[in-house]
NUTIKE-303796 format. One record per residue: chain; x, y negated, z negated of N, C-alpha, C in turn. Coordinates in pm, whole numbers, always signed. Each point is the difference from the previous one (the first is absolute). Example, Ala and Ser with C-alpha at 12.3 -4.5 7.8 and 13.67 -1.06 7.14 Angstrom:
# NUTIKE-303796
+-------+--------+--------+--------+--------+--------+--------+--------+--------+--------+
! kette !     nX !     nY !     nZ !    caX !    caY !    caZ !     cX !     cY !     cZ !
+-------+--------+--------+--------+--------+--------+--------+--------+--------+--------+
!     A !  +1319 !   +569 !   -780 !    -89 !   -119 !     +0 !    +90 !   -120 !     +0 !
!     A !    -35 !   -105 !    +72 !    +82 !   -119 !     -6 !    -77 !   -109 !    -73 !
+-------+--------+--------+--------+--------+--------+--------+--------+--------+--------+
END
This chain:
# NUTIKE-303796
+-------+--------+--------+--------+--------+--------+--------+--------+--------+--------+
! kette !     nX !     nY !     nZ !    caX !    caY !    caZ !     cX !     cY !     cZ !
+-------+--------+--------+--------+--------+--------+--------+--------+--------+--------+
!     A !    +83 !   +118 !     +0 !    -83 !   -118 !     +0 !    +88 !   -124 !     +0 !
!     A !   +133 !     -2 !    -75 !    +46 !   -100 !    -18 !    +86 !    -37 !   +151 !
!     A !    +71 !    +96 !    +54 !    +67 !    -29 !   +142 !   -126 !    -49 !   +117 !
!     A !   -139 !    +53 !    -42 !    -60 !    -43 !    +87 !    -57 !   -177 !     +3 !
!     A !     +5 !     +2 !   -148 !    -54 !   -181 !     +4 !   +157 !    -40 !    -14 !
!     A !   +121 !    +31 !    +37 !   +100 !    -92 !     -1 !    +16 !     +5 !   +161 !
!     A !     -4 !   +104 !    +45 !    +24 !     +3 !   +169 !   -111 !    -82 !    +49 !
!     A !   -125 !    -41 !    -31 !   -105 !   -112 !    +34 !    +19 !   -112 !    -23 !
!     A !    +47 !    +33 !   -126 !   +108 !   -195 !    -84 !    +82 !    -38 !   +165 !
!     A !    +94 !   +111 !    -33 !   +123 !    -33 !   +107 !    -68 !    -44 !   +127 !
!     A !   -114 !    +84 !    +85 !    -34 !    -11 !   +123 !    -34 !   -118 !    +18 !
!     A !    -99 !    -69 !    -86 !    -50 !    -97 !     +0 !    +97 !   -178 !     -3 !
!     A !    +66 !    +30 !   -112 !   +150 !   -101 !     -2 !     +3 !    +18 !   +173 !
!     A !    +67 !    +77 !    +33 !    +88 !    +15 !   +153 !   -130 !    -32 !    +87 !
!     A !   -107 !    +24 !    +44 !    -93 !    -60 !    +48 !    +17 !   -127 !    +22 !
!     A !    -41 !    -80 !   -134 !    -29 !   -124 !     -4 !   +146 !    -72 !    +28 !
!     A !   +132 !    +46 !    -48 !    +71 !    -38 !    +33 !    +51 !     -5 !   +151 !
!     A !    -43 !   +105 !    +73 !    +23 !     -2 !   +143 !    -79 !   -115 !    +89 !
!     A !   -148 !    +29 !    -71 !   -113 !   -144 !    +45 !    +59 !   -129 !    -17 !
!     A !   +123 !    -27 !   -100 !     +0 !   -161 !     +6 !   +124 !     +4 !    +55 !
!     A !     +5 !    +81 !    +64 !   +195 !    -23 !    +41 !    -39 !     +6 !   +192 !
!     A !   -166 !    +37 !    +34 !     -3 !    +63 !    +93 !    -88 !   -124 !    +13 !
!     A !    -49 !   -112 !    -52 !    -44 !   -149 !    +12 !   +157 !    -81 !    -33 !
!     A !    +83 !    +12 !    -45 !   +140 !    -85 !    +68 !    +25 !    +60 !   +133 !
!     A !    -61 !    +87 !    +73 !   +141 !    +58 !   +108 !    +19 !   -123 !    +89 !
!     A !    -87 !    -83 !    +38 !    -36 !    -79 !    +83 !   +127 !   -132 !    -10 !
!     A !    -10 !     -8 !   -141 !   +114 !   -126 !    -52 !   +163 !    +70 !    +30 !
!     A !     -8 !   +136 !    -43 !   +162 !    +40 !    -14 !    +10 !    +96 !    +82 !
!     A !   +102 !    +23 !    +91 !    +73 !   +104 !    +75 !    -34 !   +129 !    -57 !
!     A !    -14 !    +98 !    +93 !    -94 !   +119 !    -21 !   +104 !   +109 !    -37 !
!     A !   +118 !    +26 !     +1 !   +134 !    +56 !    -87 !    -33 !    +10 !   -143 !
!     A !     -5 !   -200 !    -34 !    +22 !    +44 !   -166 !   -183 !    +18 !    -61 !
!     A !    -84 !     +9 !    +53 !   -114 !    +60 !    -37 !    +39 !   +151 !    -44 !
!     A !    +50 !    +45 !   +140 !     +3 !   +154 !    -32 !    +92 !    +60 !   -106 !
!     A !   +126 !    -78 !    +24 !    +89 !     +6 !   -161 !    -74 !     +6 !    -95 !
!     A !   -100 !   -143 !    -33 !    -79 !    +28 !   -130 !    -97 !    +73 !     +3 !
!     A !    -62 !    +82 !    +57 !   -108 !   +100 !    +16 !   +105 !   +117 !    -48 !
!     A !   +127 !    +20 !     +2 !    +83 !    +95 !    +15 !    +27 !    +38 !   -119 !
!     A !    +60 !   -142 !    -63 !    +23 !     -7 !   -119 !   -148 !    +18 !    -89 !
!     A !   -101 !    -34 !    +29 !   -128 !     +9 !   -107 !     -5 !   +189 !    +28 !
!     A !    +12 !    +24 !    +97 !    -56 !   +190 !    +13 !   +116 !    +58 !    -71 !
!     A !    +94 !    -28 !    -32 !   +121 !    +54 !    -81 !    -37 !    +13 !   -110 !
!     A !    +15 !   -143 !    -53 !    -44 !    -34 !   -144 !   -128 !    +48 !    -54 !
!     A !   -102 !    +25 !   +125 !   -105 !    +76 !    -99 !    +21 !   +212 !     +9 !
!     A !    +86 !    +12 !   +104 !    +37 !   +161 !     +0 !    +60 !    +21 !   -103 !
!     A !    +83 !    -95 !    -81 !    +88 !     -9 !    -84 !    -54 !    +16 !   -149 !
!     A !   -112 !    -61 !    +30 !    -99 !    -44 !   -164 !    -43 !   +121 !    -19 !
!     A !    -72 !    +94 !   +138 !    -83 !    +97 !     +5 !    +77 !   +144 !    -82 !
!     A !   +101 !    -16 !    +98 !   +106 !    +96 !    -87 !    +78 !     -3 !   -159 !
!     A !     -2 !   -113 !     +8 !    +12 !    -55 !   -176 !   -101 !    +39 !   -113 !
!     A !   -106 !    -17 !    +61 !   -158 !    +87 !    -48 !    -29 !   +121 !    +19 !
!     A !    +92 !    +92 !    +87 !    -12 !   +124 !     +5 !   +117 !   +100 !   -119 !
!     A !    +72 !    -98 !    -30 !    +95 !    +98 !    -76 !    -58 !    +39 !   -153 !
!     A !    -68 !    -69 !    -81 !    -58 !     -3 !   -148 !    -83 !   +138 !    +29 !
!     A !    -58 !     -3 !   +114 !   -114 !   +126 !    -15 !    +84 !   +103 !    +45 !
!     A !    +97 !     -9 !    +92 !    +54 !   +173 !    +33 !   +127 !    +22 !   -130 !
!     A !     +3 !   -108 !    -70 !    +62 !    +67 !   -142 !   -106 !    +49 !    -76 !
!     A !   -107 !    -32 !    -10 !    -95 !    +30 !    -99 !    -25 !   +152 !    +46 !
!     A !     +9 !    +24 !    +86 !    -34 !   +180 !    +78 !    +86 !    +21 !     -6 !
!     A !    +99 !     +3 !    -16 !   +155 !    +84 !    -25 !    +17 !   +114 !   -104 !
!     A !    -83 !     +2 !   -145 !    -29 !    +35 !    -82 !    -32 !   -103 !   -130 !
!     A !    +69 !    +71 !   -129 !    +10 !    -99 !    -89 !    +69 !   +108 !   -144 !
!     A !    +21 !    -61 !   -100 !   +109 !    +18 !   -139 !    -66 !   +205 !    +30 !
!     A !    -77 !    +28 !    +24 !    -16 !   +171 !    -25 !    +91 !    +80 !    +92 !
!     A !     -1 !    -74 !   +123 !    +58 !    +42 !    +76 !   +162 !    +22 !    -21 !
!     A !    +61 !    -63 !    -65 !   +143 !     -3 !    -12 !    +43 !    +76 !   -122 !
!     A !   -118 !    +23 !   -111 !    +86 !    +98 !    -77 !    +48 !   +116 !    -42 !
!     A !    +93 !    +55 !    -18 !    +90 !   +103 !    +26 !    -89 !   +128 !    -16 !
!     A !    +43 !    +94 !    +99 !    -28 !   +129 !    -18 !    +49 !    +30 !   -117 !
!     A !   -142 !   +100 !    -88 !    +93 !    +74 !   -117 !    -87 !   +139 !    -38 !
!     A !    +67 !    +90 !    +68 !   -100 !   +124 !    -71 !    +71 !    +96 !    -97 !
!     A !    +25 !    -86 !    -89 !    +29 !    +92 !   -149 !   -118 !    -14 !    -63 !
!     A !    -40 !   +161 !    -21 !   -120 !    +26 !    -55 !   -122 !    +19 !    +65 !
!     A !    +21 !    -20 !   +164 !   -108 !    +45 !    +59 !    +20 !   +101 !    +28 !
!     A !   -133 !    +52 !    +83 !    -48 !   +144 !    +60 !     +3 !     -3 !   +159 !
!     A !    +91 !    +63 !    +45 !    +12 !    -26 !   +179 !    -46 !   +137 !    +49 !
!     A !    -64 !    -12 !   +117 !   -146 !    +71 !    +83 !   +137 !    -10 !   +122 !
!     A !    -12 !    +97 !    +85 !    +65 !    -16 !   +147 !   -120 !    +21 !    +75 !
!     A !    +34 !   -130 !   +106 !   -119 !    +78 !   +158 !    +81 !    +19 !    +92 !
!     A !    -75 !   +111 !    +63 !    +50 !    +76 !   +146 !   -135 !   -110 !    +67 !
!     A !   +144 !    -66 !    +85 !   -126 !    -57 !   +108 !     +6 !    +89 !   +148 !
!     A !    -87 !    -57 !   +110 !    +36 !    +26 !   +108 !   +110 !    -11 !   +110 !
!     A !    +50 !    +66 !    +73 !   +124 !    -27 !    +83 !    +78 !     -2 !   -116 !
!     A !    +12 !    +94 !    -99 !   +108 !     +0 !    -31 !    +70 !    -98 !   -138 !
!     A !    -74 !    -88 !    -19 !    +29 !   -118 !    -99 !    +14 !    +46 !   -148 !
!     A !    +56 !    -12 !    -68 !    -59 !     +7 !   -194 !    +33 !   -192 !    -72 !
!     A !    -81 !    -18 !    -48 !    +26 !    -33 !    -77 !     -4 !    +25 !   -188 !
!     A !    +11 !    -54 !    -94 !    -43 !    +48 !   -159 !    -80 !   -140 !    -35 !
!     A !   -114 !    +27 !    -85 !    -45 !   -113 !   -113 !    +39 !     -2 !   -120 !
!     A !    +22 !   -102 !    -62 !    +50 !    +28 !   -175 !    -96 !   -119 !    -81 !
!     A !    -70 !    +78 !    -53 !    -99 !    -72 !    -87 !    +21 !    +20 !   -174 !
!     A !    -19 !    -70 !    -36 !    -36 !     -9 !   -171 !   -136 !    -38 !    -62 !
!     A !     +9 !    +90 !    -90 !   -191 !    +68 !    -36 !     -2 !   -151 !    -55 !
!     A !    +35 !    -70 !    -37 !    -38 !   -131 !   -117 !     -3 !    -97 !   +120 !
!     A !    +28 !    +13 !    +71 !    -14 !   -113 !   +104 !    -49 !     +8 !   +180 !
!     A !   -127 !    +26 !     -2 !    -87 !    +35 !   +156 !    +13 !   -161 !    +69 !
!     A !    +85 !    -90 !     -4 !    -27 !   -133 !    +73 !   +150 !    +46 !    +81 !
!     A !    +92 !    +72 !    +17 !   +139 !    -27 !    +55 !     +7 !   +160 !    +20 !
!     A !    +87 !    +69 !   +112 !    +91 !    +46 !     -2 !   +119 !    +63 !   +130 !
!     A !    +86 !    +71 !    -21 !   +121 !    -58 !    +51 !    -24 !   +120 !    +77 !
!     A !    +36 !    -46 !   +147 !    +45 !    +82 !   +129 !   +128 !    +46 !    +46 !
!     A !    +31 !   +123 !     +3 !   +114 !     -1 !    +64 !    -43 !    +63 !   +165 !
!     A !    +90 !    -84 !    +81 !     -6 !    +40 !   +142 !   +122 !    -42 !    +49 !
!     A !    +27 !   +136 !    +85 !   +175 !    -11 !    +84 !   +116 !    -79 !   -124 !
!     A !    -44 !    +60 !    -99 !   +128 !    +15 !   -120 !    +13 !   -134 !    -31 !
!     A !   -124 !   -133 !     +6 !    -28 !   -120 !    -83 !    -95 !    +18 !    -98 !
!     A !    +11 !    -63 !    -91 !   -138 !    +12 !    -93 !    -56 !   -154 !     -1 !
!     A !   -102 !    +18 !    +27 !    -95 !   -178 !    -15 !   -118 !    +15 !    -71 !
!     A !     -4 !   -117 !    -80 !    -81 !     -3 !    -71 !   -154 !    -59 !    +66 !
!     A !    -94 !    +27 !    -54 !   -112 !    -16 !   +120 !   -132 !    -24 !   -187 !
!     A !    -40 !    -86 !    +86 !   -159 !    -67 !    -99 !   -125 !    +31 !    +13 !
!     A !    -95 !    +57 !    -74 !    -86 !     +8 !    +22 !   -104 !    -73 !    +53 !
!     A !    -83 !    +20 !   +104 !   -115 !    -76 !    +42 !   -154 !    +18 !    -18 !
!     A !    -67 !    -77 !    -21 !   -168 !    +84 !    -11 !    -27 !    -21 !   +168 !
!     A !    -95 !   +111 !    -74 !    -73 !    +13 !   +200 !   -103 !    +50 !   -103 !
!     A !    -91 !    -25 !   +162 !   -139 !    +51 !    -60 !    -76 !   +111 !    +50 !
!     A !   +140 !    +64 !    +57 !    -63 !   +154 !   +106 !    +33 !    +70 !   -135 !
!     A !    +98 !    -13 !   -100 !     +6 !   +132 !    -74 !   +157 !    +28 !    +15 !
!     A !    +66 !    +41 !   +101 !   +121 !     +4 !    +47 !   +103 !    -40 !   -121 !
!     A !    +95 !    +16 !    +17 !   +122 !     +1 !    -67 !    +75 !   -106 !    +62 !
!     A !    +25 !   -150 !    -20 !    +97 !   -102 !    +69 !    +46 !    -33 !    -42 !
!     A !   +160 !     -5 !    +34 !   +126 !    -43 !    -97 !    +91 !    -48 !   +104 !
!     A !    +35 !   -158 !    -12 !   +111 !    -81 !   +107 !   +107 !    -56 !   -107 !
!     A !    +60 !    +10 !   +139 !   +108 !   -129 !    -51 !    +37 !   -107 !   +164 !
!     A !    -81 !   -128 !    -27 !     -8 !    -83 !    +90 !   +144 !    -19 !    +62 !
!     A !    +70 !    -27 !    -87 !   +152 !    -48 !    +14 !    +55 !    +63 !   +137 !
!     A !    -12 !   +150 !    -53 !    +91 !   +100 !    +94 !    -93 !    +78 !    +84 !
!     A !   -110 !    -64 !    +18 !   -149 !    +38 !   +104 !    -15 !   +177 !    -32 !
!     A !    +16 !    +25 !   -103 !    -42 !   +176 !    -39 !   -138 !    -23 !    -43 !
!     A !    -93 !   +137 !    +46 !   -135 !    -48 !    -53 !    +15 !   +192 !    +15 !
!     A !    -40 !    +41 !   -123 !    -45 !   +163 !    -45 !   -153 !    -17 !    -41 !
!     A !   -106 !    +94 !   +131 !   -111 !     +0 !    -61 !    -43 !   +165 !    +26 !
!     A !    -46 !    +44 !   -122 !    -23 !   +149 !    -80 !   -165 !    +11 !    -14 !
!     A !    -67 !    +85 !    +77 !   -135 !     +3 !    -14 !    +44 !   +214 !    -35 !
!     A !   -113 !    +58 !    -40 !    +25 !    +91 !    -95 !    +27 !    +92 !   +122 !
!     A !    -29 !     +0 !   +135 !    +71 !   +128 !    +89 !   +149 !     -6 !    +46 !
!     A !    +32 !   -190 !     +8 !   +154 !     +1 !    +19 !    +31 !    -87 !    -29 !
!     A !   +131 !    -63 !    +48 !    +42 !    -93 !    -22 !    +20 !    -76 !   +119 !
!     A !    +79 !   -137 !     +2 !    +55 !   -104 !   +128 !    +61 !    -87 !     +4 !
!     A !   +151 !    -19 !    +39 !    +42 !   -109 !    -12 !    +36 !   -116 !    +79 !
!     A !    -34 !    -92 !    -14 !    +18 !    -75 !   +144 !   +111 !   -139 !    -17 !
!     A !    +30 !    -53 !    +95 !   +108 !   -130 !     +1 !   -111 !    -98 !    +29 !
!     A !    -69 !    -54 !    -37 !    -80 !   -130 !    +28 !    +53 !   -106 !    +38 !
!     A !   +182 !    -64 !     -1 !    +43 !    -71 !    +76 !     -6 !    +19 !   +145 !
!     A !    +84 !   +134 !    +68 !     +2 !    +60 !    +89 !   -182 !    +38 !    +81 !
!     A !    -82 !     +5 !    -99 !    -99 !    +66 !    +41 !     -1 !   +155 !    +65 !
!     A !    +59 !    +89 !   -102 !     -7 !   +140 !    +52 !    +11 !    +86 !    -99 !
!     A !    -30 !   +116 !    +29 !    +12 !    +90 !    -46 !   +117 !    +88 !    -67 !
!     A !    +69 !    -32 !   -116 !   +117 !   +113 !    -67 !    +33 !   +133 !    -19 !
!     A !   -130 !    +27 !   -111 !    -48 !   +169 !    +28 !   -156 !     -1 !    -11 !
!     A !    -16 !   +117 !    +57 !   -121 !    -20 !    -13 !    -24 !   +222 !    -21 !
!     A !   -171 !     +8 !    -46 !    -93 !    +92 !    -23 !   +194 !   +115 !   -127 !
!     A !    -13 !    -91 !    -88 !    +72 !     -9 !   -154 !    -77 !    +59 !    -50 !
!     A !    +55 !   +127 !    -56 !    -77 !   +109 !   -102 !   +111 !    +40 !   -123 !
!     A !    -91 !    -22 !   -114 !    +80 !    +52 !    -98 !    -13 !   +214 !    -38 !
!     A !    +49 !    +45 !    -72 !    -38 !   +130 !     +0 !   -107 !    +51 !    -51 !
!     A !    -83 !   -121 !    -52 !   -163 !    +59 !    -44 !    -68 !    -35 !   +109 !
!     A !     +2 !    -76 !   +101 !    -49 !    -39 !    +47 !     -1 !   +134 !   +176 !
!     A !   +142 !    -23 !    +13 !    +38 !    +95 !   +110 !    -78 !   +151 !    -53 !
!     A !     -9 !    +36 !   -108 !   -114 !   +111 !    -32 !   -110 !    +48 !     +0 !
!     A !   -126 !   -144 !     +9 !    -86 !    -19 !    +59 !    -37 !    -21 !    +82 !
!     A !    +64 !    -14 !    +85 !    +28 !    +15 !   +173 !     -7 !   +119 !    +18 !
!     A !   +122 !   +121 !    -37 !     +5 !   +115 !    +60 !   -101 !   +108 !    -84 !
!     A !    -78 !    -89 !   -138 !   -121 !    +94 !    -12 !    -87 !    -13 !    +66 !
!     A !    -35 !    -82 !    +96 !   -135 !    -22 !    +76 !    -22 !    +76 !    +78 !
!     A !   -105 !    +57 !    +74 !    -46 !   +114 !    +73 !    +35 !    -77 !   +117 !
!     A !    +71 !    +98 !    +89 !    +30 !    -43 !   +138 !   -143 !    -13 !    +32 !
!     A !    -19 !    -88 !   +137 !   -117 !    -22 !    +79 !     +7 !   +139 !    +79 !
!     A !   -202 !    +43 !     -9 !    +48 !    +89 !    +94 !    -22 !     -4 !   +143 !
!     A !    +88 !    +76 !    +82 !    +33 !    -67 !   +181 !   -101 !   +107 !    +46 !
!     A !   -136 !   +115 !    -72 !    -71 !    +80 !   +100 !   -125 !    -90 !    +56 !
!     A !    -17 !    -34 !    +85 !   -137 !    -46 !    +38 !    -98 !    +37 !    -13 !
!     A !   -103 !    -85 !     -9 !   -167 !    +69 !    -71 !    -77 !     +0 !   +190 !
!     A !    -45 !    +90 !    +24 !   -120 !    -32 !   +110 !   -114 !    +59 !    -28 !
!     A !   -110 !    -57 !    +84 !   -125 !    -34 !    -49 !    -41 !   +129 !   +125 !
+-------+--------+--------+--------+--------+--------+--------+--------+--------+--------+
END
């Protein structure tokens, strides 16, 4: 909301400023018009981008994001993902708002999120990790990148209820 009423601020300045520079052209040589039309579209690309930096820090993360992995005293779960992937979770029973990921031999710490599907959401903005755990698997994704890390993540209770389920059966019914 705020880039949008400053980019209207800005449009509008440069507008009106072009309108009274574009009622001198008549008095002054048509060069330094365009200089100052040049100079006003700078100075407001300039403002625009000055107004863009406060908010893409504010999405960067914030103080949860940066503090240290520590799993002394937690309980770590491994998933077998697909293609091949594992990562581990390490959680601590006294604390369901945080816990720590290890993937490709980093550990990051990741925050809990509410959702309102039910799901399991835990980020860390900073380093664009987002782990979301609904009770058949798991998923992890890069939300900077926009893609996919690992994905269809099963822990070993989980991978069990899978292979108890009754295969579908492939005989056909005819009528």
């Amino acid at each position: 909301m705020k880039k949008s009423l400053t980019a209207l601020f800005l449009m509008g300045a440069f507008l009106s400023a072009n309108a009274a520079h574009a009622a001198d052209a008549d008095s002054q040589p048509k060069h330094k018009t365009t200089k100052k039309a040049a100079s006003h579209k700078a100075a407001a690309h300039h403002a625009a981008k000055k107004s863009e930096k406060p908010a893409a820090a504010a999405a960067t993360g914030n103080d949860e994001d940066d503090r240290p992995s520590d799993i002394a005293g937690a309980t770590g779960v491994d998933y077998d993902c697909a293609l091949g992937d594992k990562l581990t979770i390490f959680a601590k029973a006294e604390d369901d708002k945080h816990i720590e990921l290890r993937w490709k031999s980093k550990l990051h710490h990741l925050t809990k999120v509410d959702t309102t599907t039910g799901a399991h959401r835990f980020e860390n903005r900073r380093q664009g990790l987002v782990w979301i755990g609904i009770p058949a698997k798991g998923i992890l994704l890069d939300s900077k990148k926009g893609e996919q890390l690992a994905n269809d993540c099963k822990n070993p209770d989980q991978a069990k209820t899978v292979n108890a389920a009754p295969a579908p059966s492939s005989t056909l019914i005819t009528q």
